[in-house]
FIMAR-654556 format. One record per residue (C-alpha): residue number from 1; z, y, x. Coordinates in nm, 4 decimals, always signed. Each point is the difference from the previous one (the first is absolute). Example, Ala and Ser with C-alpha at 12.3 -4.5 7.8 and 13.67 -1.06 7.14 Angstrom:
% FIMAR-654556
[node 1 [+0.7800 -0.4500 +1.2300]],
[node 2 [-0.0660 +0.3440 +0.1370]],
This chain:
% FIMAR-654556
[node 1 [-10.0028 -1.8083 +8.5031]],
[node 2 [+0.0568 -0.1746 -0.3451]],
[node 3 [-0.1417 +0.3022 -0.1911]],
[node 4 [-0.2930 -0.0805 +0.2283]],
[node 5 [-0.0007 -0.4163 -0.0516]],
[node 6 [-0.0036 +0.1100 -0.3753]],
[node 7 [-0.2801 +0.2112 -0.0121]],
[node 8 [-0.1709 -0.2390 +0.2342]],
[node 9 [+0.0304 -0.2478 -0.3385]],
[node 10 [-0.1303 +0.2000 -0.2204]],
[node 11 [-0.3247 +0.2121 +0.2550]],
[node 12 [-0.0642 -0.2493 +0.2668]],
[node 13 [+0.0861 +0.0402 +0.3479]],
[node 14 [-0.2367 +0.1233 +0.1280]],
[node 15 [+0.0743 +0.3341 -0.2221]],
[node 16 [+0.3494 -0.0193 +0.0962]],
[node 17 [-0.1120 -0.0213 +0.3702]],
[node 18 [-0.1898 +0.3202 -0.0195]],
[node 19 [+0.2593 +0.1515 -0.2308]],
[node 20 [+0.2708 -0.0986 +0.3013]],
[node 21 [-0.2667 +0.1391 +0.2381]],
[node 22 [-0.0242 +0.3634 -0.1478]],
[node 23 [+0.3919 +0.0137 -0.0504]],
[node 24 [+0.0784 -0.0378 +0.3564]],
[node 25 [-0.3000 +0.2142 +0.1139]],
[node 26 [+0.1942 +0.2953 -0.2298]],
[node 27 [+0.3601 -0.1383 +0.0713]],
[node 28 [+0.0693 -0.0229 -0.4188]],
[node 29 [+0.2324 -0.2816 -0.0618]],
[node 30 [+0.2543 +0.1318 -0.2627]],
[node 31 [+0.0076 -0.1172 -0.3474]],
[node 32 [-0.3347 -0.0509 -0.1746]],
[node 33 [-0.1860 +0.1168 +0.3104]],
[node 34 [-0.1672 -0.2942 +0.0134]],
[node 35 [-0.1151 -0.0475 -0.3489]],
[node 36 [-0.1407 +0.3985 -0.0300]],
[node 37 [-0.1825 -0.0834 +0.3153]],
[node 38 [-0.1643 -0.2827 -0.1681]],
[node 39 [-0.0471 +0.1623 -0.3456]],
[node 40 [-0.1816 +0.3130 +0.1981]],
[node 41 [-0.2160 -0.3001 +0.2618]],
[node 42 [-0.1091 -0.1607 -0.3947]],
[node 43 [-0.0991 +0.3685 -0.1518]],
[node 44 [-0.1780 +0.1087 +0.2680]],
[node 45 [-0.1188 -0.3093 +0.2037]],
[node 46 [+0.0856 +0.1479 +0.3507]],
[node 47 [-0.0972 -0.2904 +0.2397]],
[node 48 [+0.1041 +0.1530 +0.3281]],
[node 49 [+0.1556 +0.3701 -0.1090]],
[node 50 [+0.3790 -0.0237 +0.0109]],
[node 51 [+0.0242 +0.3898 -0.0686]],
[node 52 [+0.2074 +0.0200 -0.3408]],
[node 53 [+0.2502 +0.2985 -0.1209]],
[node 54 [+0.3082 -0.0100 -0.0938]],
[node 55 [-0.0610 +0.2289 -0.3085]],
[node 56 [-0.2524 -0.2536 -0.1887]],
């Protein structure tokens, strides 16, 4: 939770909410989980699609 509080600080929380959203929709919580989930929400602007890959 303080990786999240920190990126809450720098993208709002309301980004961080849906970023929390889509990571326990997939179950991805390891290490930097939550900030490729919020670098691939950014790129591609994905309001309500949580489906992301692994590979990217």
């Amino acid at each position: 939770m303080t990786g999240a509080v920190a990126l809450a600080k720098l993208h709002g929380i309301d980004a961080v909410d849906r970023v929390l959203g889509t990571a326990a929709a997939v179950e991805w919580f390891a290490d930097g989980d939550l900030m490729a989930i919020l670098a691939h929400q950014v790129e591609h602007d994905d309001a309500g699609c949580p489906v992301l890959s692994r590979a990217q």
